[in-house]
N, C-alpha and C positions, 0 to 999 in steps of 0.2 A: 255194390262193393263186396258186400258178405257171399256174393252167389258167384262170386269171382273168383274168390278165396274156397268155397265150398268146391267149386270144379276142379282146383287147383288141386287140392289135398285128395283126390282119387286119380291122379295124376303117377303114374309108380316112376313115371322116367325122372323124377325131380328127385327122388329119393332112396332107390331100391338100392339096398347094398348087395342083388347077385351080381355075382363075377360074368354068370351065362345069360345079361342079359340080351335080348337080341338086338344089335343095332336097327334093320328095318322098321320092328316096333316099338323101338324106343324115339324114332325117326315122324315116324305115326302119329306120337303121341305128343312130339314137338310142334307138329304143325298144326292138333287140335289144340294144344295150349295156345298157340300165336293165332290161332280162330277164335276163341274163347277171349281173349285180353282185345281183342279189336273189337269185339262185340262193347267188353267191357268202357270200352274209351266212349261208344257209342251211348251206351246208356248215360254215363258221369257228367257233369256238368264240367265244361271250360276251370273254371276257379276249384275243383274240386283238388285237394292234394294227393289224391291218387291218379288222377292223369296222369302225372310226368314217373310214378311207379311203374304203372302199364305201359307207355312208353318204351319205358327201358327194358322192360320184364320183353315188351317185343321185340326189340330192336337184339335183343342177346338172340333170342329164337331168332330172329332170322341169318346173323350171324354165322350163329351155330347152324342151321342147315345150309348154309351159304359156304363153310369149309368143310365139312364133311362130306355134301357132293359134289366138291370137289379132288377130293381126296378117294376116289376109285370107293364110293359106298355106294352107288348105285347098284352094285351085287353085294349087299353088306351081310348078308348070310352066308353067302361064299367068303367074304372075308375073314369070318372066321373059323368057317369050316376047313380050309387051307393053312389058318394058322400065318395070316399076315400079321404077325408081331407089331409092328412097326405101324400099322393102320390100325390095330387094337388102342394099342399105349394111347394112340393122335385120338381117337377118338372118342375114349375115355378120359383126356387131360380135356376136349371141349366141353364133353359133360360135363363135366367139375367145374370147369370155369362158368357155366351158364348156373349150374346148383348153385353156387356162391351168389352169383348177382341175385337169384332169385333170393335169396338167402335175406342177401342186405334188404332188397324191396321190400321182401314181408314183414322183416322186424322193423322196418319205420312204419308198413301200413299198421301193422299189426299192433303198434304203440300210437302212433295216430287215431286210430280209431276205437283201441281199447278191446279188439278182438282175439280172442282165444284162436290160436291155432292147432288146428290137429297132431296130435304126437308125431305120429311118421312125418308129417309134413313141415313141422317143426325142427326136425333131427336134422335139417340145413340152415336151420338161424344160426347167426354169428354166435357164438358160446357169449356168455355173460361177465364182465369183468368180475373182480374180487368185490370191488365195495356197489357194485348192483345185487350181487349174492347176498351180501350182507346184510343190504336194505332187507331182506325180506326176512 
């Protein structure tokens, strides 16, 4: 579980706030994630409650590479060397939506199992209500 999470958080497509970053290697690094979480299903046990996290944390990866090539990223360095707006914007709002699920997954694993996650890796957790702040 922790060596899941540990792969996760050196992961920069989950979280990097550049505007330049490259779709192809951010493309890359989606498909080592969905390598990385199948492995992870592999090791967990059935009854384990990070299965159906990994799961889903997969199922967004493939998703998201599932609309993206389809969406003319197959040259996704020329896409933005040309300045396809419009396949930037699409590309960047599925980031976002995969950062988010991942988001949710982690702060249940991450309170399931009482684990610390990384700052940068963290900076996609759901924000904390007012009376969670306050507990602390």
């Amino acid at each position: 579980m922790r060596d899941v999470i540990t792969a996760l958080e050196d992961r920069r497509a989950l979280y990097s706030k550049a505007v330049w970053e490259e779709p192809a290697h951010v493309i890359q690094s989606i498909l080592k994630i969905r390598d990385e979480l199948t492995e992870g299903l592999k090791r967990i046990g059935d009854k384990s409650p990070a299965k159906d996290a990994f799961r889903i944390m997969r199922a967004t990866c493939r998703d998201f590479l599932t609309l993206t090539s389809t969406k003319a990223f197959a040259g996704a360095r020329g896409m933005m060397d040309r300045g396809g707006m419009w396949e930037q914007e699409e590309f960047f709002t599925e980031l976002g939506k995969l950062r988010a699920v991942f988001g949710q997954q982690l702060a249940v694993l991450g309170y399931l199992y009482g684990i610390e996650i990384e700052k940068d890796l963290a900076s996609i957790l759901p924000p904390e209500s007012k009376a969670e702040a306050d507990e602390k």
